[in-house]
TORTIZA-634030 format. One record per residue (C-alpha): x, y, z; residue in one letter. Coordinates in nm, 4 decimals. Each point is the difference from the previous one (the first is absolute). Example, Ala and Ser with C-alpha at 12.3 -4.5 7.8 and 13.67 -1.06 7.14 Angstrom:
2
+----------+----------+----------+------+
!        x !        y !        z ! rest !
+----------+----------+----------+------+
!   1.2300 !  -0.4500 !   0.7800 !    A !
!   0.1370 !   0.3440 !  -0.0660 !    S !
+----------+----------+----------+------+
END
This chain:
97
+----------+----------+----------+------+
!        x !        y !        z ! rest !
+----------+----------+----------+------+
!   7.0437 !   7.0100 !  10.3053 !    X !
!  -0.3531 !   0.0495 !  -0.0935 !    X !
!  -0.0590 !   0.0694 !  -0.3542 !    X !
!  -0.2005 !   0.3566 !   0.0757 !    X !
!   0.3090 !   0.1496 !   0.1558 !    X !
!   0.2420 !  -0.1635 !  -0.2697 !    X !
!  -0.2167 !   0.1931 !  -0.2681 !    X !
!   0.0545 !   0.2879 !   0.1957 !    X !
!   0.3503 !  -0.0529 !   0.0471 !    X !
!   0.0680 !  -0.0774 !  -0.3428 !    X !
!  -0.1480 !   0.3317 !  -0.1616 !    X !
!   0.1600 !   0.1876 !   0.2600 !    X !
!   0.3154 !  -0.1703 !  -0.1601 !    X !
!  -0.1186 !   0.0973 !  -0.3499 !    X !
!  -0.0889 !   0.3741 !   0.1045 !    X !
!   0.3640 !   0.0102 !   0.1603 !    X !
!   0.1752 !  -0.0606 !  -0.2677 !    X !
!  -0.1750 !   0.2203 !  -0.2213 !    X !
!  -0.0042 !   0.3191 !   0.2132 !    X !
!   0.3899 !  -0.1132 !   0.0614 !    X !
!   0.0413 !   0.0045 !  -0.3963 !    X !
!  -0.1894 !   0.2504 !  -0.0616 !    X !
!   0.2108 !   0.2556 !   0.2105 !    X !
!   0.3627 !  -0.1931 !  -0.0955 !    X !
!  -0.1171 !   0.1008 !  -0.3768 !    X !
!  -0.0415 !   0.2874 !   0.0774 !    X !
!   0.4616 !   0.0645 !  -0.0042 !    X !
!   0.0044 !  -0.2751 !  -0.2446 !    X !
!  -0.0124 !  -0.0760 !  -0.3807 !    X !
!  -0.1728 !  -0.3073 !   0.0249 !    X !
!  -0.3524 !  -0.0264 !   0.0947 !    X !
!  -0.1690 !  -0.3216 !   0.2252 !    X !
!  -0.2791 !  -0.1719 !  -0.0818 !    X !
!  -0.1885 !  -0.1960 !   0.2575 !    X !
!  -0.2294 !  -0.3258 !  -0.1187 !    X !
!  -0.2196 !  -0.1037 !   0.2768 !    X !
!  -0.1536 !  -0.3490 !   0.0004 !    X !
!  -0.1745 !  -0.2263 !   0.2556 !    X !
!   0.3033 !  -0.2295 !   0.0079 !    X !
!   0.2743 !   0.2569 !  -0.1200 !    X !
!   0.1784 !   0.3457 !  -0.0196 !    X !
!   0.2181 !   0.0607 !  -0.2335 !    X !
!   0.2086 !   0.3493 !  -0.0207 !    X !
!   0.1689 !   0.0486 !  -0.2931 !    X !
!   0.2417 !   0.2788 !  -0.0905 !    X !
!   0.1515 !   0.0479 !  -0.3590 !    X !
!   0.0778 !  -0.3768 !  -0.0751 !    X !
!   0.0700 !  -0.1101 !   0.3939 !    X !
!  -0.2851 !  -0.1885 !   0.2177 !    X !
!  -0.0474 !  -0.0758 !   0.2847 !    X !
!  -0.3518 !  -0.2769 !   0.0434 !    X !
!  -0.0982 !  -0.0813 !   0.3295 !    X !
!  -0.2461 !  -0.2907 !   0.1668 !    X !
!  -0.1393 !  -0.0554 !   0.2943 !    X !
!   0.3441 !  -0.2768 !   0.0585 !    X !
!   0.2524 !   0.1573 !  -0.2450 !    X !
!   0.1744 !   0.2910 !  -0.1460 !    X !
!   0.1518 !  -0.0417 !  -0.3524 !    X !
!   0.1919 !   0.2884 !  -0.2055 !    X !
!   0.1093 !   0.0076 !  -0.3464 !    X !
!   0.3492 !  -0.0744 !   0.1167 !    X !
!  -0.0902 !  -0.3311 !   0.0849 !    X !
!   0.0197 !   0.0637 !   0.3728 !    X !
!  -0.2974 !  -0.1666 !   0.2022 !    X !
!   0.0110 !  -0.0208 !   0.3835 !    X !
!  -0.2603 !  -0.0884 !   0.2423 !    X !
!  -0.3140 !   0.2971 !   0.0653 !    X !
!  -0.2617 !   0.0172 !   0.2717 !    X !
!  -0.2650 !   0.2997 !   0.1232 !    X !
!  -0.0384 !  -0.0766 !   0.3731 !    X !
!  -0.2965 !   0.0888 !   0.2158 !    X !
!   0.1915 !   0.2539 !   0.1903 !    X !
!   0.0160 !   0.2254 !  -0.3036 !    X !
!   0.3772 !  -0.0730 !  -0.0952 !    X !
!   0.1648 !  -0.1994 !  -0.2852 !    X !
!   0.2299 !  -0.3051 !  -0.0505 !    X !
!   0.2268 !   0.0487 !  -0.2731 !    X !
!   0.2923 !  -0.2257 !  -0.0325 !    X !
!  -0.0454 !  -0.1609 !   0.3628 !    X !
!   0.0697 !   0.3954 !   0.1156 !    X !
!  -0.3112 !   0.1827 !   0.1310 !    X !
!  -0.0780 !   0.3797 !   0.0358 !    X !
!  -0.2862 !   0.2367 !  -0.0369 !    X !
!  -0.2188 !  -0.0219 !  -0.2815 !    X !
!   0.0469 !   0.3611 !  -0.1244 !    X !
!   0.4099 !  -0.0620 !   0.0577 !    X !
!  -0.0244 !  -0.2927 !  -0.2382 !    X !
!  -0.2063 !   0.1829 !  -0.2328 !    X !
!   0.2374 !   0.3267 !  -0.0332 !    X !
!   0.2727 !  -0.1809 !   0.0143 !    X !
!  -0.0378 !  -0.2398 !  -0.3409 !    X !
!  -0.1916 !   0.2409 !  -0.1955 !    X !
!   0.3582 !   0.2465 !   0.0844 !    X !
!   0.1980 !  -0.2790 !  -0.1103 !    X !
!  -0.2291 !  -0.0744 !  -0.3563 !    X !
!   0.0012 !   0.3784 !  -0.0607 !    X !
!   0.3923 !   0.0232 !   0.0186 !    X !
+----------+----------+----------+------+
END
């Protein structure tokens, strides 16, 4: 992958997860913060995290598995892959619960 459409694809990651966290906080208590680097995202929510790379995801749990952005506009997560925005509403859900 070229690294102009990986810089797109990667803040189209970032401004997932924040519209994703923005609207779960919205029925929640807690409220998501989203820390966008170069080489990282990180979502955090009350004391949980969840950091992801362009090879990895990590949580505060101590769970890591395997994380890709392919060309076609989906994710890897966990050797499973679906639709960016799927991936994206689906953790930020699951750090908001």
């Amino acid at each position: 992958m070229n690294a102009s459409l990986h810089r797109e694809l990667w803040t189209s990651w970032a401004s997932l997860l924040r519209s994703y966290a923005a609207m779960a906080g919205l029925n929640s208590v807690h409220h998501a913060v989203v820390e966008v680097g170069a080489n990282e995202i990180i979502l955090r929510v009350d004391t949980r995290w969840l950091r992801f790379t362009e090879t990895e995801q990590q949580s505060s749990e101590g769970m890591q598995q395997g994380f890709a952005l392919n060309e076609d506009g989906t994710v890897t997560l966990g050797g499973k892959i679906e639709e960016m925005d799927l991936t994206a509403e689906r953790i930020t859900r699951e750090m908001m619960q």
